[in-house]
N, C-alpha and C positions, 0 to 999 in steps of 0.2 A: 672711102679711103682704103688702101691695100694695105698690106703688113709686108715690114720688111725682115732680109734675113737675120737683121738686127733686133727684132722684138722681141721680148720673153713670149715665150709659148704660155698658151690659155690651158691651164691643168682641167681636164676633162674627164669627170667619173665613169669607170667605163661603163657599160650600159646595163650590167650582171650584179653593180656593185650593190650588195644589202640585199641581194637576192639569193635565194637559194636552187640553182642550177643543176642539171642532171637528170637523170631516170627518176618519173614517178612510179610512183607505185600503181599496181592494180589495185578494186576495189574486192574487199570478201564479200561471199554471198549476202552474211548478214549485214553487210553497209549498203550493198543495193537495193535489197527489201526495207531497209530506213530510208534511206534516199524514196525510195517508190512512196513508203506511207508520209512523209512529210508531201510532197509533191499533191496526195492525193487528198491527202487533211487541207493544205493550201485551194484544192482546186486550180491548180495548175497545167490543165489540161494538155495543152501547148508540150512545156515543158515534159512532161510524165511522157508524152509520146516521142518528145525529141532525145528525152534521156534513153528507152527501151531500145529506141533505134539505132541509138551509139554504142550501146552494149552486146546487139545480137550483130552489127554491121559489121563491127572491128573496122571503122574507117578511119582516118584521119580526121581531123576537122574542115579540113578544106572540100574535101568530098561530100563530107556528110552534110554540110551545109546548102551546099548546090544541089541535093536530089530534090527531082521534078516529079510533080505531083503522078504524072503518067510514069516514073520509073518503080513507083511502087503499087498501082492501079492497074488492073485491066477489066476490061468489058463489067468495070460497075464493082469489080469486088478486089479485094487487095490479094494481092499477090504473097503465095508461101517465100519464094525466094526473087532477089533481084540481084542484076549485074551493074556495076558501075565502072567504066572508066575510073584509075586513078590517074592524077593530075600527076604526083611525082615519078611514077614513073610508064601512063601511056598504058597498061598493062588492065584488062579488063578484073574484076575479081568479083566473085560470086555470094551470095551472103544467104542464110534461112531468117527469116521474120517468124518468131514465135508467136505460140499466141495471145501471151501476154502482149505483146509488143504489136499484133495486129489488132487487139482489141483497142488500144489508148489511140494508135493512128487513125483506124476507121473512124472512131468519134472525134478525134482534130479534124482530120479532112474535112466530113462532113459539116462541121461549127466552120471550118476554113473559109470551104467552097473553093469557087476559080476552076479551070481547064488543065487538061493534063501538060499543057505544056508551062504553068505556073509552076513557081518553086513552092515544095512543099512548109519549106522555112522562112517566111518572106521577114524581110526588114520592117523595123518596126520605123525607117524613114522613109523609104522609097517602097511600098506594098508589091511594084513591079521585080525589086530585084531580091538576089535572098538574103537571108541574116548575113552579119560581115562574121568571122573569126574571131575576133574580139567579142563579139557580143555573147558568140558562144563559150569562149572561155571564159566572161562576168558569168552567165549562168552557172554553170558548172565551179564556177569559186562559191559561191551563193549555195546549192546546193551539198557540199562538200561540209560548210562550215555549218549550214543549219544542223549536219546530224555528228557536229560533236571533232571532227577532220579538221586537221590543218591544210589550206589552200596551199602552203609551199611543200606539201608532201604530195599531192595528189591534183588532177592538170587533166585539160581533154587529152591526151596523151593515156591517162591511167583505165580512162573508158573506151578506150583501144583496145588495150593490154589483157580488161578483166574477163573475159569469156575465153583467150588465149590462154589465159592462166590458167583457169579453172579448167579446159580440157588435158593443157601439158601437164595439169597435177594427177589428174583423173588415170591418166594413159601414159604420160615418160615420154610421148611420141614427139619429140622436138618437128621434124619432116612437117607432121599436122599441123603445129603451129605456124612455121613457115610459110606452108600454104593459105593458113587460115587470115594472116597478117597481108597475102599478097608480096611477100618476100622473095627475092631472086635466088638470094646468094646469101649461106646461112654465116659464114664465115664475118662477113662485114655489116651484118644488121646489128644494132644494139638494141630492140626490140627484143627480137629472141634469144640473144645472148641476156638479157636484161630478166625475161621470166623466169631462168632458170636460176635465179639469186635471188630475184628480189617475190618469193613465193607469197600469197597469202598465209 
C-alpha cells in the first residue's frame, strides 16, 4: 500500500546519528609499532602484511583492497615500489614498499599462494574476489582498540594519513604530501588540509 500526502512522515535517524564524524586522526609512530607487536603476538599474519601496506601505500581502502597479487610481484620477488590506478579519481600513483612491509607480504603471499592475477586480499566468502571495505574497516576497528585507541578517533582513513604525516612533520613540505596522497588540488583536499592540524 502507498503513502499519502496525508500521512505523518516516518522520523528517520540520520545515518551519522551517535556517531562520531569527521577527520581521523593519523596514527604516531609508537601506535604503529603496538599495532605491528599485537598483530605479530596474535599471529596475524594476514593482517600484519595488510596493515604494513596501508601505511607505506597511503591508499584509500578501496584501492588497497583490490591490489593483485602481480601488482606487487614480479619475476618471483616482490617489488620495492608499485603503481595503482586510483578508483576516485583515475589518476595512477606510486608508492615504495619498505622493508618491513615487504618482509610480512612475502610471507602472506607465500602461506596465500594463487596467480598474479589473484587479489592479494581475498574475501573471506568468495576466495575469487577481494576483501569488501567493510571488512577492512572491522579489521582496522579491531586493531586500533586492541592497543588501547578509540575506534571513533582513528578509521582506515588514519592509515592513509600516518606516513603523510609523519613526512609533513619531518619536512613542512605540504606539495610532498599532496603528491604522496595522490592529490590534485591542494586548495579542496581535506586530507592535506586535515595533516597540518590534526599532527601526531
Amino acid at each position: 500500500m502507498g503513502r499519502s500526502e496525508f500521512d505523518y512522515p516516518v522520523a528517520r535517524p540520520a545515518w551519522n546519528s551517535g556517531k562520531k564524524v569527521g577527520t581521523k586522526r593519523p596514527l604516531k609512530p609508537r601506535q604503529i609499532w603496538a599495532i605491528r607487536f599485537h598483530l605479530d603476538r596474535e599471529h596475524r599474519l594476514r593482517d600484519r602484511a595488510l596493515f604494513d601496506l596501508a601505511i607505506d601505500s597511503k591508499l584509500r581502502g578501496c584501492d588497497l583492497v583490490k591490489i593483485k597479487i602481480g601488482g606487487l610481484v614480479t619475476g618471483g620477488e616482490l617489488r620495492t615500489r608499485a603503481i595503482v590506478i586510483q578508483q576516485k579519481t583515475g589518476r595512477p600513483v606510486q608508492f615504495e614498499i619498505m622493508s618491513d612491509a615487504r618482509g610480512c607480504l612475502l610471507a602472506w603471499l607465500e602461506r596465500r599462494g594463487g596467480s598474479t592475477e589473484d587479489y592479494a586480499f581475498p574475501s573471506r566468502i568468495d576466495h575469487s574476489a577481494h576483501m569488501s571495505t567493510r571488512q577492512y574497516a572491522r579489521l582496522v576497528d579491531e586493531w586500533v582498540t586492541a592497543v588501547g585507541l578509540r575506534s571513533e578517533d582513528c578509521g582506515t582513513h588514519s592509515l592513509r594519513r600516518t606516513k603523510a604525516s609523519i613526512i609533513y612533520k619531518a619536512t613542512g613540505n605540504v606539495r610532498a604530501v599532496q603528491i604522496l596522497l595522490g592529490h590534485t588540488k591542494i586548495e579542496n583536499r581535506c586530507d592535506t588540509s586535515a595533516l597540518m592540524w590534526k599532527m601526531p
